[in-house]
C-alpha positions in Angstrom: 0.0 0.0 0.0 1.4 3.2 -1.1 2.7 5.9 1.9 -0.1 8.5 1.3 -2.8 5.4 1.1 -1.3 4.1 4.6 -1.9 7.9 6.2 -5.2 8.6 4.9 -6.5 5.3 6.2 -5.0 6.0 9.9 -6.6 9.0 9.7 -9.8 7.5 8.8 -9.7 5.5 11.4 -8.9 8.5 14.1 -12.3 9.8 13.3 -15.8 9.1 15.2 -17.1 6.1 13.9 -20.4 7.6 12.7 -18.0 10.0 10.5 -15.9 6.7 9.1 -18.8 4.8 8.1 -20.2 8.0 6.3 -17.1 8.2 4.7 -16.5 4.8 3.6 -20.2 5.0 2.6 -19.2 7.7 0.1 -16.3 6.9 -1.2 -18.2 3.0 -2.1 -21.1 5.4 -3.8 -19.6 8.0 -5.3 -22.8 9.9 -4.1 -20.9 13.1 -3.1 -18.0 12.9 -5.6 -15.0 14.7 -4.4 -16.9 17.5 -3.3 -15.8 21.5 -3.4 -14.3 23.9 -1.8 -16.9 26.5 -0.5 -17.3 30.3 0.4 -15.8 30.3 3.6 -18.7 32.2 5.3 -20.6 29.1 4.2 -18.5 27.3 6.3 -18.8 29.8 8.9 -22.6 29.4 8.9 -22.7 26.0 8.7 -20.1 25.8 12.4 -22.3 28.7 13.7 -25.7 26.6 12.7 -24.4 23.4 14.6 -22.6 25.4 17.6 -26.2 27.2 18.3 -28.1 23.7 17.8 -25.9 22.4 20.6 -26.0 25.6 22.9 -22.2 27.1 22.0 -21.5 30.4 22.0 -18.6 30.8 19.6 -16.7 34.0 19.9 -15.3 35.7 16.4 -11.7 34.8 17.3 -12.9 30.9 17.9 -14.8 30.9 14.4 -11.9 32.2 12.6 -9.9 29.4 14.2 -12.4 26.9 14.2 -12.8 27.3 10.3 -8.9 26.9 9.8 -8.4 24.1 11.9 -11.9 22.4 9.8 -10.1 23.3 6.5 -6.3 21.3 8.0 -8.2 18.7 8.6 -9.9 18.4 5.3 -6.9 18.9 3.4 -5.3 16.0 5.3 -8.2 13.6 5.5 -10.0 14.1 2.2 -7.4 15.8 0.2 -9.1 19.1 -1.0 -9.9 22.6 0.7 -13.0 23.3 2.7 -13.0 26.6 1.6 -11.7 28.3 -1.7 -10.2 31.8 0.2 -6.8 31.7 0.4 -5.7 32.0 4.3 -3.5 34.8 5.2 -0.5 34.8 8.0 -1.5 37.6 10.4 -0.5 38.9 14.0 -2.9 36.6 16.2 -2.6 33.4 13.6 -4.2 32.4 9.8 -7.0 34.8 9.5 -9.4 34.4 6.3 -9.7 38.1 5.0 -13.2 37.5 3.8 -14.3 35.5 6.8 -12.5 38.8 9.3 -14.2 40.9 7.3 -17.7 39.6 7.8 -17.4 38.9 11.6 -15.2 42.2 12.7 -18.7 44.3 14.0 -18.3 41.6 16.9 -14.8 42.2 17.9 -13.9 39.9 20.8 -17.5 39.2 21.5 -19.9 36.5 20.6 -21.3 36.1 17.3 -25.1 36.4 17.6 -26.1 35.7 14.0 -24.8 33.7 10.8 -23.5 35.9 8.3 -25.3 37.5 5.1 -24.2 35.6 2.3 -26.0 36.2 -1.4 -25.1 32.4 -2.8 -24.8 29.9 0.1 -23.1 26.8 -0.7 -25.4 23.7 0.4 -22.2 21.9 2.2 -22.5 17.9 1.7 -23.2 15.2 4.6 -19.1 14.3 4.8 -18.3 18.4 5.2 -20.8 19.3 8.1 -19.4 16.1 9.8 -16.3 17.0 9.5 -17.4 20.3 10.9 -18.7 18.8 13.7 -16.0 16.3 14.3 -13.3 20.0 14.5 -16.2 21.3 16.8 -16.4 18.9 19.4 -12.6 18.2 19.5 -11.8 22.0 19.4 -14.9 24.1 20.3 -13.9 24.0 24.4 -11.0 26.0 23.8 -11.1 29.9 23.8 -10.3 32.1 20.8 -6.7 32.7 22.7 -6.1 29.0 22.9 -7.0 28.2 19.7 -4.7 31.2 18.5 -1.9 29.9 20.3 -2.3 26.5 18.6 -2.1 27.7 15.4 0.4 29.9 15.3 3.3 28.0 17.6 7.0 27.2 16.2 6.0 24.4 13.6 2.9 25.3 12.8 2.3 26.8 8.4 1.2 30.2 9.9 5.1 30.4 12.0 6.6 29.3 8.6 5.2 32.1 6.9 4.5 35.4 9.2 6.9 37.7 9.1 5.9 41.1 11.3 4.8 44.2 9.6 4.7 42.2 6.6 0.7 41.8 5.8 -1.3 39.7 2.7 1.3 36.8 3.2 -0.8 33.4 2.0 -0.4 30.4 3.8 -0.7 27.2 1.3 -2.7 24.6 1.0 0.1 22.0 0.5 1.9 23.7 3.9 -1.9 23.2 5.6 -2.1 19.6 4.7 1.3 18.2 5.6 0.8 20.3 9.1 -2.6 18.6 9.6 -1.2 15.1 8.1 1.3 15.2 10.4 -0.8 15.7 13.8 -2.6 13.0 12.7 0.2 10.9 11.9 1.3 11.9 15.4 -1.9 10.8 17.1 -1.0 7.3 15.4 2.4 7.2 16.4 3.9 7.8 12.8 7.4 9.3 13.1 7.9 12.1 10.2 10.2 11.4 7.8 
């Protein structure tokens, strides 16, 4: 079994059950295809929609963080981008300009509403799991924790921030291998 075939499966297998057998159940049907990569406020509705159904308040700090973290892990489980923005290296972490944008009227506080969005994406069964999944592994940490984890020595953001330097893009490719490798990590898989 090729390297990359090895990973994907231990990462599979990291996940909730209930988010495994949708996946397997998928990838056997083809009934999602590959999927797409979204507007990110899409994404943002979609973690705000599930965070409210489950009585979360999410501060605009922890959505921003939330949605990065959901698009790491997509990138290393299923291979493609939650979202199509690219993600930018700021001063508190990666920050998605159109996603700041949108949520900046809250600051620090709470957001109290999804955001206005003229084309939302409908996000398939496999995303909003995985949304979920990021959620309940992630969602109990404040927007300060989460900005610490993503921006420490090792991390894509630490690779490319350099101060007073703003609109520096953090890669896909340099998302995935980060995200690959904390699940490899989990599992015990030494990097090469």
């Amino acid at each position: 079994m090729q390297k990359a075939a090895v990973i994907r499966r231990l990462a599979i297998d990291l996940l909730p059950l209930d988010l495994i057998r949708f996946a397997r159940f998928t990838n056997e049907t083809g009934s999602e295809g590959l999927g797409m990569a979204y507007d990110v406020r899409s994404v943002a509705n979609e973690l705000l929609r599930i965070a409210k159904h489950r009585g979360i308040a999410l501060t605009n700090m922890q959505v921003q963080k939330l949605v990065y973290i959901a698009h790491g892990y997509s990138l290393a489980i299923l291979h493609r981008g939650l979202f199509r923005q690219p993600v930018e290296a700021w001063r508190w972490g990666p920050v998605i300009q159109d996603l700041y944008h949108s949520l900046r009227r809250y600051g620090s506080g709470i957001v109290t509403d999804t955001i206005p969005i003229l084309n939302m994406d409908s996000l398939t069964e496999t995303d909003r799991k995985l949304i979920e999944k990021v959620l309940d592994a992630y969602g109990r940490f404040s927007g300060p924790q989460l900005s610490t984890m993503t921006h420490k020595e090792g991390t894509p953001w630490y690779e490319v921030y350099r101060p007073n330097i703003s609109g520096l893009t953090i890669s896909n490719p340099a998302i995935e291998r980060h995200y690959t490798g904390l699940l490899n990590a989990r599992a015990g898989i030494a990097a090469n």
